[in-house]
N, C-alpha and C positions, 0 to 999 in steps of 0.2 A: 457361648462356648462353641458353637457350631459357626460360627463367623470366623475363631479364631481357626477353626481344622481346616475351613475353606482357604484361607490363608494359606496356613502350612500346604495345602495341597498346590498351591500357584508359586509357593517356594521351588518345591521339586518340580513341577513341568519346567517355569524357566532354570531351572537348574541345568534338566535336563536338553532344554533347549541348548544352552550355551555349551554344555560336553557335547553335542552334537557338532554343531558349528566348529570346535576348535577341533574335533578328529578332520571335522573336514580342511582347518586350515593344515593342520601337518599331513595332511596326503598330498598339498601343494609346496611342500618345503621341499627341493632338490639336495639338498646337505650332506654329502656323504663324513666329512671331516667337521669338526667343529670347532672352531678357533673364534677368538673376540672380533675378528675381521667379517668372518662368516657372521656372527650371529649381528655384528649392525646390519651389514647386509639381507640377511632372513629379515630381521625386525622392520627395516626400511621398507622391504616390499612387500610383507605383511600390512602393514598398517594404510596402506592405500587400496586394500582389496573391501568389498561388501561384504563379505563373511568374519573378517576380522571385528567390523563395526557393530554387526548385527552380535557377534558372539559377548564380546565385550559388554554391549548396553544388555543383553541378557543375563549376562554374570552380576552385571551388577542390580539389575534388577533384586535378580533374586537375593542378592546380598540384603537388600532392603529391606526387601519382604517379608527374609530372615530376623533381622534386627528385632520388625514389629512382631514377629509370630512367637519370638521365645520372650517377649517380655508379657503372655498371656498366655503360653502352653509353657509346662514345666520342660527345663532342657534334656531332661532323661525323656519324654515322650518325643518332644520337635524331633532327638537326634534320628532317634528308632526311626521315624515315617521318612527320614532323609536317604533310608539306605530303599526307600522303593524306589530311588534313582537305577539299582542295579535291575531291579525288574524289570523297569523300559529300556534300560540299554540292552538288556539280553533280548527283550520284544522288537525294536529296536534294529537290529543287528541281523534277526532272523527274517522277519519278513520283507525290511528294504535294502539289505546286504547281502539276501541268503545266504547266510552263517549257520553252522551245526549247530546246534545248540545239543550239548551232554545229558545225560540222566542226572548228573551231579550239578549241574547250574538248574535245572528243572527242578530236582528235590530243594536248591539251595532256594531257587524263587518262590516254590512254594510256603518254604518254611519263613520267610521273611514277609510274605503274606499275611501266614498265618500270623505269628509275632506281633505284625503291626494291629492288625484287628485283636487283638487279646490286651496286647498295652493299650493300645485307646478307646475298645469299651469298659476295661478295667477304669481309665479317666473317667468317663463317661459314666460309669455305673456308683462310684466312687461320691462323686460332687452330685449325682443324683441322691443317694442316699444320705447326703452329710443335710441336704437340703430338708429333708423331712421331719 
């Protein structure tokens, strides 16, 4: 059980890896109009940069990872720890961006903390006592 949390926790880092990587590639898209002409163009010179490669093989990492994680964590749990993505983007955002960070994204991270730890020792407390 604790192989499978480790898992889901390497879910969301390269999760989070790969949302990282792709804000970086749109701070490099010059686009102000968006037309089918623009967007081969964006996609063309997108796809020959390192940030686009590294974001991608990270998306889809984690896609993988995904796959194995919820066929051994139930998907009402996998989802819940998926949303600690927002936790590191807000951590994320503040300390390598210097971004505000609100009272309201504070209360909202903590409460999504809390959350996660209350559904997965809830698992955890659950499949321990089912065992006895």
């Amino acid at each position: 059980m604790l192989n499978s949390y480790i898992l889901l926790i390497l879910v969301v880092i390269t999760n989070f890896i790969s949302q990282i990587l792709f804000e970086n590639l749109s701070q490099q898209i010059k686009v102000e109009v968006w037309s089918l002409l623009n967007l081969y163009t964006v996609l063309s010179s997108l796809v020959t940069t390192f940030y686009f490669w590294c974001a991608l093989i990270s998306f889809c990492l984690s896609s993988i990872l995904w796959i194995f994680a919820i066929r051994r964590i139930a998907l009402s749990i996998a989802f819940s720890m998926m949303s600690l993505n927002y936790v590191l983007i807000i951590a994320y955002t503040f300390f390598f961006l210097n971004e505000y960070i609100s009272i309201n994204q504070l209360i909202s991270c903590t409460l999504i903390i809390a959350g996660v730890l209350i559904i997965s020792n809830n698992q955890i407390l659950t499949k321990y006592f089912k065992s006895k």
